[in-house]
Phi, psi and omega in degrees: 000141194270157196293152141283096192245142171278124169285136199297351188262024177251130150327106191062044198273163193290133160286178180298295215279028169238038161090352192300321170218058163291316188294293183331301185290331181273341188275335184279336183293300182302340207251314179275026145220037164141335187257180201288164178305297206262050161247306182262008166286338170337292202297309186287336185287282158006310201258339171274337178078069182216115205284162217257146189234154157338277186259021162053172194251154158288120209290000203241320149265040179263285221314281205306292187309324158302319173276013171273305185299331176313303187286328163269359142315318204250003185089356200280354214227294205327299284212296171301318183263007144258020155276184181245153154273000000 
């Protein structure tokens, strides 16, 4: 699947410095000093404050639950999951 990417000049787009590529670089950190890919997406989900799962996380979904979480912070998401039929 191909990556999504946005452009930075659209209104209220999530910024960098709002954690968008903190988990990647600790994760690229940890894997050059011994740990396996889903050891050190664990160690970044923990530090983002995202509870430990079973079969542990992925950085592509650490990535997708932050911005999830961007969007229901920011009112863009809240508003669709508290509606009614």
């Amino acid at each position: 699947m191909a990556e999504i990417k946005f452009p930075e000049a659209v209104p209220g787009a999530m910024p960098e410095h709002a954690g968008a590529r903190r988990p990647r670089e600790l994760c690229k950190r940890l894997e050059a000093c011994g740990f396996t890919a889903r050891q050190a997406a664990d160690l970044a989900a923990r530090l983002e404050g995202i509870q430990a799962v079973r079969t542990g996380w992925s950085l592509t979904e650490i990535e997708s639950l932050l911005f999830l979480r961007w969007l229901v912070g920011h009112g863009r998401l809240g508003d669709v999951l508290t509606e009614t039929s």
